[in-house]
C-alpha positions in Angstrom: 5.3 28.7 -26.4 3.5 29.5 -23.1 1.9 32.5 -24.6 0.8 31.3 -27.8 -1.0 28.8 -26.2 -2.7 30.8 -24.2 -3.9 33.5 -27.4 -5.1 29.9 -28.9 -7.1 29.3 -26.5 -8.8 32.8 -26.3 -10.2 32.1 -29.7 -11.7 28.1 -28.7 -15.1 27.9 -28.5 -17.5 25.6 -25.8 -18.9 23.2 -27.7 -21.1 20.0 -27.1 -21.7 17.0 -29.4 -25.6 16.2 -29.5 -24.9 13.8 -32.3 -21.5 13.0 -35.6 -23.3 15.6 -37.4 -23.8 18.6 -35.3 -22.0 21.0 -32.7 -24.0 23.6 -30.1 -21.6 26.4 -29.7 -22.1 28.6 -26.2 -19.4 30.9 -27.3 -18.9 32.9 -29.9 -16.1 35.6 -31.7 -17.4 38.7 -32.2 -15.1 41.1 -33.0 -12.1 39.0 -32.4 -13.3 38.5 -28.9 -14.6 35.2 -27.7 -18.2 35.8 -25.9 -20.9 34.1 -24.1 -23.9 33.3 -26.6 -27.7 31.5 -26.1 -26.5 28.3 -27.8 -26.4 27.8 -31.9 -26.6 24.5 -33.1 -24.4 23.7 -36.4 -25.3 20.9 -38.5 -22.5 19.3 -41.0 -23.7 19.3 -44.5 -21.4 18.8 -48.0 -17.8 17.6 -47.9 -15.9 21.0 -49.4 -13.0 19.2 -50.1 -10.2 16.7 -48.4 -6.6 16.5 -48.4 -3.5 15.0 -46.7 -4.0 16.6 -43.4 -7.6 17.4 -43.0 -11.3 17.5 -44.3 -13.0 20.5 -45.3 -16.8 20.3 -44.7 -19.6 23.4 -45.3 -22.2 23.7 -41.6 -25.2 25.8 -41.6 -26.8 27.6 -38.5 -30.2 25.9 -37.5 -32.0 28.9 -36.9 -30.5 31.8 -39.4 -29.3 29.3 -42.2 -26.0 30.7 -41.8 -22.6 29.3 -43.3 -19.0 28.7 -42.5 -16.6 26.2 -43.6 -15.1 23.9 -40.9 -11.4 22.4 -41.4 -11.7 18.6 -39.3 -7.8 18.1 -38.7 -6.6 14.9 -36.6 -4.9 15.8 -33.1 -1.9 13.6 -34.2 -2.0 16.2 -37.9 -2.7 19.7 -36.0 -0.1 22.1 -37.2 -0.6 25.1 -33.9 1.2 27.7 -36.5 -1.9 27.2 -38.2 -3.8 28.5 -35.8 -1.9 31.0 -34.5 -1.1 32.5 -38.1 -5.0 32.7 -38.7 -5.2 34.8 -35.8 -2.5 37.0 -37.0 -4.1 37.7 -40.2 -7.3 38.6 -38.8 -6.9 42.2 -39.0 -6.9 41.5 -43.0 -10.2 39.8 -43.8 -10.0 41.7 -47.4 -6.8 39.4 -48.1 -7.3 36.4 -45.7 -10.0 33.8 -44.7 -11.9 34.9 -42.1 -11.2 33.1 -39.0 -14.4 32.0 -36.2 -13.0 30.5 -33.8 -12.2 27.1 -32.6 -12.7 23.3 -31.3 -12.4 19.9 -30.5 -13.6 16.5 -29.9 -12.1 13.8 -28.2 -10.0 13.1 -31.2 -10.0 16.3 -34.0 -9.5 20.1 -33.6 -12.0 21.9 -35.7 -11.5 24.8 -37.2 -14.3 27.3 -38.1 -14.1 30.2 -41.2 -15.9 32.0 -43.1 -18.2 29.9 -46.1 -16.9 31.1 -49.9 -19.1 29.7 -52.5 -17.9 30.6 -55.4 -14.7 27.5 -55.1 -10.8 28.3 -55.5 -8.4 29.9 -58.0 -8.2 26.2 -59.8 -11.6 25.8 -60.3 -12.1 29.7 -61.8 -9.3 28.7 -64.2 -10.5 25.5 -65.6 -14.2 27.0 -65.7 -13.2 30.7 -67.0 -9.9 30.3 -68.5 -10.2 33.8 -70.4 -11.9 35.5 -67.6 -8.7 34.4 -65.2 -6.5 35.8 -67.6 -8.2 38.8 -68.3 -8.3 39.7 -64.6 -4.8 38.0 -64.0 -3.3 41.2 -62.7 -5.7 42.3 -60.8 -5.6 38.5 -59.1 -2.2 39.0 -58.8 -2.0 42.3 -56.8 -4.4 41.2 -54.3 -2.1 37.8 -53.8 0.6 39.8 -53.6 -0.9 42.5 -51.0 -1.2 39.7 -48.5 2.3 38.6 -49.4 2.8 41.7 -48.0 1.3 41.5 -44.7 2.4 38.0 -44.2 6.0 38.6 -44.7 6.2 41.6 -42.7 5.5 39.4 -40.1 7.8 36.5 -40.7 5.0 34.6 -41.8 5.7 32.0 -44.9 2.5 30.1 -46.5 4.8 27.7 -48.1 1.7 25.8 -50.4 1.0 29.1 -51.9 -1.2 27.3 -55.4 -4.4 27.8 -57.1 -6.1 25.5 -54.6 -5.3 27.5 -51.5 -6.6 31.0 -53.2 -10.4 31.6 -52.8 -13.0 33.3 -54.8 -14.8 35.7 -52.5 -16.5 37.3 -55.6 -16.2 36.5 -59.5 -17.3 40.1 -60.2 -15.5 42.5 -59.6 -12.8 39.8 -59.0 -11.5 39.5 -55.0 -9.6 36.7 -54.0 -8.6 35.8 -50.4 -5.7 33.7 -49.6 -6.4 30.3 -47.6 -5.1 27.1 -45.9 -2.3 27.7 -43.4 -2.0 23.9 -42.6 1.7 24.2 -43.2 2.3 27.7 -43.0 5.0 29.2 -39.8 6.6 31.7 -38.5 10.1 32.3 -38.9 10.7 34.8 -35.9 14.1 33.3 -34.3 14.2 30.0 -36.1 15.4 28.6 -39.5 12.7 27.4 -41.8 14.3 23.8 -42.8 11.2 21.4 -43.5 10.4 20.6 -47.1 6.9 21.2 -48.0 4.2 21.7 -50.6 2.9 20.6 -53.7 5.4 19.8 -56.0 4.7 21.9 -59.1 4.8 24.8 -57.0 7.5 24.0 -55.3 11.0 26.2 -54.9 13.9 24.8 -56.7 15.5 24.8 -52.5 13.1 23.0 -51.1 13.4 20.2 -53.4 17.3 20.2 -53.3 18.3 21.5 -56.8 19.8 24.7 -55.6 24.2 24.9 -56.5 25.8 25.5 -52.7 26.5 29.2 -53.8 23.4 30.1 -54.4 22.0 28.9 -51.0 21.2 31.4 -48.1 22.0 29.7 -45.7 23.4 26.4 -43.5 21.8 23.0 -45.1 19.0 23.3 -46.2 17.3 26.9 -44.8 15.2 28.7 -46.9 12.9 31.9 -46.8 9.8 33.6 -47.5 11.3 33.3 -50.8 9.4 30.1 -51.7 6.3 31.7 -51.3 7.8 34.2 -54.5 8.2 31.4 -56.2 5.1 29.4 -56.2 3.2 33.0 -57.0 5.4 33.4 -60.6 4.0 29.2 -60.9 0.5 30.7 -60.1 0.7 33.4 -62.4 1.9 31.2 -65.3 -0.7 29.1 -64.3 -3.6 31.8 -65.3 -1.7 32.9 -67.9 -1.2 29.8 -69.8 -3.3 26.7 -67.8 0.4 25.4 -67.7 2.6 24.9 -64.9 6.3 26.5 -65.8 9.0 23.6 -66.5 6.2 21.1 -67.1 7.2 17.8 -68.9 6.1 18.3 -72.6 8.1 14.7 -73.8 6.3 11.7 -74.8 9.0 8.9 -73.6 10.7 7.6 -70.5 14.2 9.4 -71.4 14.1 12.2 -68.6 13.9 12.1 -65.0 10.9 13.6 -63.7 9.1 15.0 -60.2 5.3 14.1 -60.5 2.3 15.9 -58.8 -1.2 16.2 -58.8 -2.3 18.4 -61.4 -3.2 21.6 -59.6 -5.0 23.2 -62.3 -7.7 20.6 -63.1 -10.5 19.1 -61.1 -9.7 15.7 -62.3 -6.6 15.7 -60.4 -4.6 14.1 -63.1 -1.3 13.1 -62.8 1.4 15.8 -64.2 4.7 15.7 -64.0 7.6 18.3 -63.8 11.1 18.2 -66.1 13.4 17.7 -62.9 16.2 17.7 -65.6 15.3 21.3 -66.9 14.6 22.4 -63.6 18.1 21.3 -62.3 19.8 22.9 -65.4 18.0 26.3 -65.1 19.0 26.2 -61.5 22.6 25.8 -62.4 22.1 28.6 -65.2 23.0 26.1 -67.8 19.2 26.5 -69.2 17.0 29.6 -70.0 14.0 30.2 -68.3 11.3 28.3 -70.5 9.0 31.1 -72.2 8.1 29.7 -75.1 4.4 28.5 -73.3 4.0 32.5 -72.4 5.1 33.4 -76.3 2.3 30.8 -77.0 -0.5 32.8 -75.1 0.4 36.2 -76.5 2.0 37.1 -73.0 3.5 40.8 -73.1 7.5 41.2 -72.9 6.6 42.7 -69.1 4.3 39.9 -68.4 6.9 37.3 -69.5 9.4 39.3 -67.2 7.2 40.2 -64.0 6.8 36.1 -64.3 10.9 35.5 -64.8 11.7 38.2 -61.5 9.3 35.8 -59.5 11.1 32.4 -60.3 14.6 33.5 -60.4 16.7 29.9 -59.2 18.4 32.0 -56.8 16.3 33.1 -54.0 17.9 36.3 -52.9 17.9 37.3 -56.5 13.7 36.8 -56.6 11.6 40.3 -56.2 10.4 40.7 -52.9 6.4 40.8 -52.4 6.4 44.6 -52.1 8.8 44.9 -55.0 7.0 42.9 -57.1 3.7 44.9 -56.4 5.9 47.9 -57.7 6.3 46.2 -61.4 5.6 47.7 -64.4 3.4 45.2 -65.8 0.9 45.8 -62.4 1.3 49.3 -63.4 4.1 49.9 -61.2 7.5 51.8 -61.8 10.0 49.2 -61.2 11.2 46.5 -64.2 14.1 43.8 -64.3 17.5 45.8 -64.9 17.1 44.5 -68.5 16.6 45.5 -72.3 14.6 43.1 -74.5 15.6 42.4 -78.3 14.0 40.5 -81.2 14.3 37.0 -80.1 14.3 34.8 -76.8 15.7 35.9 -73.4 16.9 33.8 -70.5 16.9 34.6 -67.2 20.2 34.6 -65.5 19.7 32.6 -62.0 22.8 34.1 -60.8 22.3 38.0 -60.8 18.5 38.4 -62.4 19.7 39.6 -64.9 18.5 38.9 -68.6 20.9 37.3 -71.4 19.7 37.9 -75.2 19.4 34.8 -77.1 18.3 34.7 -80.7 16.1 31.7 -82.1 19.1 29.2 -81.9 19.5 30.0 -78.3 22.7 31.5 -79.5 23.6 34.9 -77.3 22.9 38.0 -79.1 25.5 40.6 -78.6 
């Protein structure tokens, strides 16, 4: 813990507070390294965006015009893994945020990154629905790529959603992967909190998963989740619908409710806990009928179903998933597709044949 603390603190920069709107900085990160600079004054402009542990707010440079975001969080709110994971992924600024550095106030940590203009994943859906999807694999393999990285080094996001997946150019498409607010490591522990945004949330971490499928004590889980809220995110371009959304009209079914993560309105959607729950216990297929809707290729509709298997060992890893024929790749699900539906077995990943009754096909 010792340690850690002490690489945070490389990375904070000395700061003064002429006034609630500005910041002189006499350091600076230049290369990773924290160095002594003539002092730069910082002045808060627009609010970027707020949620439930911090505000988001864009500063410009006095004298260059210069931008970064700056993440306000409250000392009582600070997650250190957040820190300490942005530092981690530095060595990736292709895939990650960009981190600059560090610090505080009597009461907030600030955290300083790089300024992307162009908004998040959610936004680029809403505004260029067809764009997304046209460019949906391409999205996909970059997400994926920092997957990679990430998990390599026992790092899980855990609130892996169109919100937290940046823009850094519309054209040729690059996205970067952001917010680590609730992101840790899992080197020598268990990861045993329940976090995230609901819609994109693993069936374990909201309790639906049958003891056998668990893989672990209680309630442990893996990078796993972050597998899972990917094949959500993928749907999500795919179809501007969240998988196992509610699509009743009356009060009949049980139901987990969320923000919806896919509009700027923030409207209120709301998940099918009862589908969920059966799926999980592989009394329900996979729901494709909203990919079938969109025109979504048999390997699309599979590369999604490999991602959101119920049981998490059973889910594609990052790298495997990067391997898949539908991104090009060489590897498929161990299945054989036939006129008609197919469910995805939660058990083994394996596919089962239904016709249009949901009757097995032979």
């Amino acid at each position: 813990m010792a340690s850690r603390i002490t690489r945070i603190n490389g990375y904070k920069l000395d700061s003064l507070f002429p006034d609630d709107s500005s910041v002189i900085h006499t350091t600076s990160l230049i290369s990773g390294k924290r160095v002594t600079v003539p002092p730069t004054t910082w002045k808060r402009e627009d609010k970027l965006g707020a949620g439930a542990f911090g505000t988001v707010w864009r500063e410009s440079e006095r004298e260059t015009g210069q931008l970064r975001a700056v993440k306000v969080v409250s000392k009582r709110e600070l997650n250190v893994w957040e820190l300490d994971v942005l530092i981690d992924l530095q060595d990736h600024p292709d895939l990650f945020i960009q981190f600059l550095g560090w610090f505080e106030d009597p009461y907030a940590t600030h955290i300083a990154m790089e300024y992307i203009a162009h908004g998040d994943l959610a936004q680029y859906i809403d505004n260029h629905g067809e764009k997304a999807v046209s460019e949906v694999k391409e999205i996909t393999r970059q997400i994926l790529s920092g997957l990679v990285v990430m998990h390599s080094r026992q790092i899980c996001h855990r609130d892996l959603k169109p919100q937290n997946i940046l823009i850094k150019s519309p054209s040729p498409i690059w996205v970067k992967i952001t917010d680590f607010g609730i992101s840790k490591k899992s080197l020598g522990t268990s990861l045993r909190t329940g976090c995230g945004t609901t819609c994109y949330m693993a069936p374990e971490l909201i309790g639906l998963l049958p003891t056998r499928m668990k893989v672990g004590a209680g309630d442990s889980y893996t990078n796993a989740v972050d597998i899972w809220a990917l094949g959500a995110v993928v749907h999500k371009i795919l179809t501007s619908e969240i998988p196992f959304r509610d699509t009743y009209t009356d009060n009949s079914t049980t139901f987990l409710s969320g923000p919806d993560l896919g509009s700027m309105s923030h409207q209120s959607v709301k998940l099918d806990i009862v589908l969920l729950s059966a799926y999980c216990r592989n009394s329900k297929r996979f729901p494709t009928e909203c990919l079938e809707r969109n025109n979504v290729t048999i390997d699309g509709i599979g590369f999604v179903g490999s991602l959101m298997v119920a049981r998490p060992a059973g889910r594609v890893t990052a790298a495997g998933a990067l391997n898949n024929v539908w991104l090009g790749g060489t590897e498929a699900p161990t299945l054989e597709w036939k006129n008609g539906f197919a469910r995805i077995d939660s058990e083994d990943c394996a596919f089962t044949l239904l016709n249009g009754h949901g009757e097995l096909l032979n």
